[in-house]
C-alpha positions in Angstrom: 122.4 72.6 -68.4 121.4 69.2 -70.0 123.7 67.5 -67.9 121.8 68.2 -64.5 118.5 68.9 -66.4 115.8 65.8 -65.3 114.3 65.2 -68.3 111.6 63.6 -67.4 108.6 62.9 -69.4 104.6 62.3 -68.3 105.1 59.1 -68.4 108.0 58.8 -66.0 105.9 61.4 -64.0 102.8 59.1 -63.8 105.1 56.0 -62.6 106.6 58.1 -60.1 102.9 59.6 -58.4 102.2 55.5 -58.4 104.7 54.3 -57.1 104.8 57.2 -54.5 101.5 56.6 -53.9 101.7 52.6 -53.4 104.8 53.2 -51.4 102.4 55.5 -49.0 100.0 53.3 -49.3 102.5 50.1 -47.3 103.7 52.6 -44.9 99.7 52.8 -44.0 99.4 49.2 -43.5 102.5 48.9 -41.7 100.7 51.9 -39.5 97.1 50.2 -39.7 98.4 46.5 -38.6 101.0 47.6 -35.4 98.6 49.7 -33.6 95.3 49.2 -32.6 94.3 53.4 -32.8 95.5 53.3 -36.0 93.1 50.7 -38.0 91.2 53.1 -39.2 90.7 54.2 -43.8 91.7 57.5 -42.5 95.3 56.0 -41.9 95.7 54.3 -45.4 94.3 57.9 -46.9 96.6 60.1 -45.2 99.6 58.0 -45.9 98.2 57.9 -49.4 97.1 61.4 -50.1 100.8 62.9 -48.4 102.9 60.8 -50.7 100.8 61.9 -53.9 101.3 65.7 -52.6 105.3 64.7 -52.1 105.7 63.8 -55.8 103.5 66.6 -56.7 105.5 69.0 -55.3 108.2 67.1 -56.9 106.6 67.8 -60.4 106.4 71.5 -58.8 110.0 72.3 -57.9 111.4 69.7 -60.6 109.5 72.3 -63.3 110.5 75.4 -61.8 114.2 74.4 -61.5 114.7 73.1 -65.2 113.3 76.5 -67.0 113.1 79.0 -64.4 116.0 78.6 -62.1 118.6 76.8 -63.1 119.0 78.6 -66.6 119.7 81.9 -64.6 122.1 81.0 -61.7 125.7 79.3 -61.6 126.5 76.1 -63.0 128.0 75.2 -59.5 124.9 76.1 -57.8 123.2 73.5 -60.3 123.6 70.5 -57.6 123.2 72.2 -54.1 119.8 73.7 -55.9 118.5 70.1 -56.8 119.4 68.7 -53.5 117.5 71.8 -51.9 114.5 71.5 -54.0 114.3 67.3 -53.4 114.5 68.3 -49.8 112.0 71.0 -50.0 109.3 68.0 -51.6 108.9 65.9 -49.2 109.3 68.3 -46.4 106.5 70.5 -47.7 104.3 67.8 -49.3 104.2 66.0 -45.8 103.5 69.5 -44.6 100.9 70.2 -46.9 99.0 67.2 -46.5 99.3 67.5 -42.9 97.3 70.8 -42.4 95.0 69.9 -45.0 94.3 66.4 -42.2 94.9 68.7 -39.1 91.2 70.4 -40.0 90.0 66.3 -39.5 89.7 64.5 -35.8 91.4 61.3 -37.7 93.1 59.3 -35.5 96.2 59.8 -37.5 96.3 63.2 -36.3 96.2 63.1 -33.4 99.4 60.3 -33.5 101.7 62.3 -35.3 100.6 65.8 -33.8 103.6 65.9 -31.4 106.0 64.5 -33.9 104.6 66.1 -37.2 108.0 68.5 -38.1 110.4 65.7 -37.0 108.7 63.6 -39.5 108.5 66.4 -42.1 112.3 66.4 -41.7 112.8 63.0 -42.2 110.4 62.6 -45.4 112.7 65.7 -46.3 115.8 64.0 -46.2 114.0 60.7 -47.8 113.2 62.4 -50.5 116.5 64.1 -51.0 117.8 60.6 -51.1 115.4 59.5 -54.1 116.2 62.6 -55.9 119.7 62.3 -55.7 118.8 58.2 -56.9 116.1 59.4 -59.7 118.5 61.9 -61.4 122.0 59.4 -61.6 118.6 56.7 -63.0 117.5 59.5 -65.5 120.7 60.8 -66.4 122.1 57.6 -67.5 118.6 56.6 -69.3 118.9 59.9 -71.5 122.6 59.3 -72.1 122.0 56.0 -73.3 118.7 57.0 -75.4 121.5 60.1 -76.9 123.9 57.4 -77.7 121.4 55.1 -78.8 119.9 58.7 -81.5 123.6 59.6 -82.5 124.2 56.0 -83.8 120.6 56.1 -85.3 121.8 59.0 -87.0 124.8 57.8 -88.0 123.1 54.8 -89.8 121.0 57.3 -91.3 123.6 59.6 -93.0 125.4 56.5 -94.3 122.7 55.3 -96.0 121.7 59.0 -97.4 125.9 58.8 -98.8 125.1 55.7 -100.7 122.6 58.1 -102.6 123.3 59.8 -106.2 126.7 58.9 -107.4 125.7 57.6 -110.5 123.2 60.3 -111.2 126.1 62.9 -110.7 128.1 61.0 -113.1 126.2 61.0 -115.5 125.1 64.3 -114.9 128.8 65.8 -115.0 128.8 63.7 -118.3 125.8 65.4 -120.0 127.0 68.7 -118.8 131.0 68.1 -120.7 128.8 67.1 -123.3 126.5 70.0 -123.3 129.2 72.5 -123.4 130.2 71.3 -127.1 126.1 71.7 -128.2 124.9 74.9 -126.0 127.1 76.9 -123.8 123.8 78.7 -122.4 122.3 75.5 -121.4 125.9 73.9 -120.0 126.1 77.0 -117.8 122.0 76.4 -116.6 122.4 72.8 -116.2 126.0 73.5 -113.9 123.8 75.9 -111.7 120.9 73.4 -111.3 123.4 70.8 -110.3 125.2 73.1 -107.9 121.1 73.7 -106.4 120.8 70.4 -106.1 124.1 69.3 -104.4 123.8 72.1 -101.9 120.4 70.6 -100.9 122.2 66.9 -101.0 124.5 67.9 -98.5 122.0 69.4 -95.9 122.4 68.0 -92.5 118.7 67.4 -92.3 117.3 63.7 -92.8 113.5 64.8 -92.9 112.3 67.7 -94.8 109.1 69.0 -95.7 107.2 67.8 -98.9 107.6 71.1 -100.6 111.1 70.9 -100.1 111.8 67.5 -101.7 109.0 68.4 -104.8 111.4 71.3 -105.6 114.8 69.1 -105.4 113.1 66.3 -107.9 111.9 69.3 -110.2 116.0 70.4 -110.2 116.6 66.5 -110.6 114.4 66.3 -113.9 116.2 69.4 -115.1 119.5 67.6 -115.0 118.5 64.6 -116.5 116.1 65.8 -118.9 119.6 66.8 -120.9 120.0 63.5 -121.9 116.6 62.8 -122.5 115.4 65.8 -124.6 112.8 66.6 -122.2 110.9 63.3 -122.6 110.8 63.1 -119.0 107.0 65.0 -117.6 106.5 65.1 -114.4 102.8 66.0 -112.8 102.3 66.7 -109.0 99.0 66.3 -107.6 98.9 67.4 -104.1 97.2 70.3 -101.8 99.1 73.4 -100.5 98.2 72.4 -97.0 99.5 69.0 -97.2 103.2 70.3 -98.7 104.6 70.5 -94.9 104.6 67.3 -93.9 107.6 65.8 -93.0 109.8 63.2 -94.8 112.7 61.4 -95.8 115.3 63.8 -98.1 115.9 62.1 -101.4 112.8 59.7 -101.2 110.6 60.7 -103.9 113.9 61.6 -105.9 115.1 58.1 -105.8 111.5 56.7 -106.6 111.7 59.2 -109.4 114.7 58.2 -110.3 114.2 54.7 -110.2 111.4 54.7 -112.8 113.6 56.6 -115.3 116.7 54.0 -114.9 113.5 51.0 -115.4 111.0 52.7 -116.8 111.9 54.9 -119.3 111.0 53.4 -123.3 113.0 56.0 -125.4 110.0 57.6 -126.5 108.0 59.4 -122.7 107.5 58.8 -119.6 105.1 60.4 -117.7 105.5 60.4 -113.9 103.1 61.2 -111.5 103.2 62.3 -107.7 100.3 62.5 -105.4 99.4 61.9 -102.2 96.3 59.7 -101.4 95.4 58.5 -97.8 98.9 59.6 -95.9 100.3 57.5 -98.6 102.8 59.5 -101.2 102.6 57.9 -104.9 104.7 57.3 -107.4 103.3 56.1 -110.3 104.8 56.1 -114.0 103.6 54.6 -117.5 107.3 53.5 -118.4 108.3 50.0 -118.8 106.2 47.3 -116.7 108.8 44.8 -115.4 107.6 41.7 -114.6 109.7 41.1 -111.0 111.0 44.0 -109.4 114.1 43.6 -107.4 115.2 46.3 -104.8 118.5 47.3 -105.2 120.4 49.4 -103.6 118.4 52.6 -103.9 115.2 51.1 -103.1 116.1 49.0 -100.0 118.7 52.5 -98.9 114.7 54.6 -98.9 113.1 50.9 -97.2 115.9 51.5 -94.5 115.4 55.0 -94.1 112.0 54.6 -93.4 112.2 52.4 -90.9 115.1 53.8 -89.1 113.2 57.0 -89.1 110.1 55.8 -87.6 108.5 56.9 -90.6 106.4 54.6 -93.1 107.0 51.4 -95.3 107.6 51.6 -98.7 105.5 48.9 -100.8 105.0 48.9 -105.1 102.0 47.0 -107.8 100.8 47.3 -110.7 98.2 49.1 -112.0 96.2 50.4 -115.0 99.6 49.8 -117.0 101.6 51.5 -114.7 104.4 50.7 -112.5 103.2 52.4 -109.2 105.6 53.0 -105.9 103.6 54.1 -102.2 105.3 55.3 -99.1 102.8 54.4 -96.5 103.4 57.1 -93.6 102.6 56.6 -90.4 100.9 59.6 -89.9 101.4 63.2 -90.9 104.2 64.5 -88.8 
């Protein structure tokens, strides 16, 4: 259905009762300025008020077609419908407007009395005309705004396949080693990873807080077999606040970063929170003096931008290397 469906938003719809409205609104003066009955408001007001009802009806029959109509009938009904309906706008907006006028002594009136449906019929046929005009313009904006998402997409899933080869290395490497030690554990750790992986490979490039908490808690159980379980982790944040909306693997990789930098062979302590729409990442690991994003920090930089989402921005603090992703809002 999409590809007969207008799309079109409030926006669009508020440009199109303007300029319908402006356009009646020339005709008047056109009207007003050629004859000498006609320089009356009245003319400008009819003109006016008849091309607003034309694209309201528009908004009327446009609506009704998309979810009511065209869903239930023939595909090859689709296009004789739409051409009926763009018809049926202008024909019964000038009608519309008309009677409402015809209870008036306007000048206007009077004019057009003898003419009124032949006019109707014309508006009808005008209008048929822009609709067939407005849906080739539409059509070919939201096929170049879907082209314009998929490769927005496409960008997106490259950059979340640069993500975690060297963590499943080395986790595939503490596993071979862990089969030697602890069977038991070997067999836990293998079923965390395969948790984790099947998360990874989710087509989904936002996912809920909750969602991304519970992949960086599988994370630390991976990793925390090389590190004897000197990695703590501590999230501070509200039940309500768990559903908003962002990037898969972010917190992860900020999480991960600070144990590739931060960790001193002895604990680190990492802790999440969320503070002002801003999600923190802060640890008490290893302060470096300049940090340079690589290619996991400037991958989640990317993401967040190509995703509309936030910024992604780190200091210092109270001994602590801290990492924010400013969002936008809560989504």
């Amino acid at each position: 259905m999409d590809n007969v469906k207008l799309k079109i938003s409030k926006l669009d719809w508020l440009y199109i009762i303007i300029i319908g409205s402006l356009f009646g609104f020339f005709i008047s003066l056109c009207l007003y300025f050629l004859n000498n009955d006609l320089r009356e408001s009245s003319t400008i007001l009819f003109s006016t008020i008849s091309s607003i009802f034309v694209s309201l009806f528009a908004f009327l029959f446009i609506s009704v077609s998309n979810y009511l109509i065209l869903p239930n009938v023939s595909e090859k009904y689709w296009y004789i419908l739409s051409f009926v309906f763009s018809f049926l706008s202008g024909f019964l907006g000038f009608i519309f407007s008309y009677y409402i006028f015809s209870l008036t002594q306007f000048s206007i009136i009077n004019f057009i009395k003898p003419y009124w449906l032949y006019i109707a019929i014309i508006i009808g046929f005008l209008t048929l005309l822009i609709g067939l005009i407005l849906h080739q313009f539409l059509s070919m904006k939201y096929k170049n705004e879907s082209i314009i998402n998929d490769i927005l997409k496409s960008k997106i899933k490259a950059l979340e396949n640069e993500l975690n080869p060297h963590f499943l290395f080395n986790a595939l490497n503490s596993i071979s080693e862990l089969i030697y030690i602890d069977q038991k554990k070997a067999e836990k750790a293998t079923l965390d990873l395969s948790h984790f992986l099947r998360n990874a490979i989710s087509t989904e490039s936002l996912i809920d807080f909750d969602s991304e908490i519970k992949m960086v808690e599988t994370y630390l159980k991976i990793e925390n077999i090389r590190f004897d379980n000197n990695i703590k982790l501590e999230v501070n944040i509200s039940s309500e606040l768990r559903r908003i909306k962002i990037p898969k693997f972010s917190i992860q990789l900020l999480v991960e970063n600070a144990i590739k930098h931060g960790f001193n062979l002895k604990e680190l302590n990492i802790v999440i929170s969320y503070k002002n729409n801003n999600i923190v990442v802060s640890n008490d690991g290893i302060l470096n003096s300049n940090i340079n994003f690589g290619t996991g920090l400037n991958n989640l930089k990317k993401r967040l931008e190509l995703l509309d989402i936030g910024n992604l921005i780190h200091k210092k603090e109270d001994e602590k290397m801290i990492f924010i992703i400013q969002l936008k809002g809560k989504n």
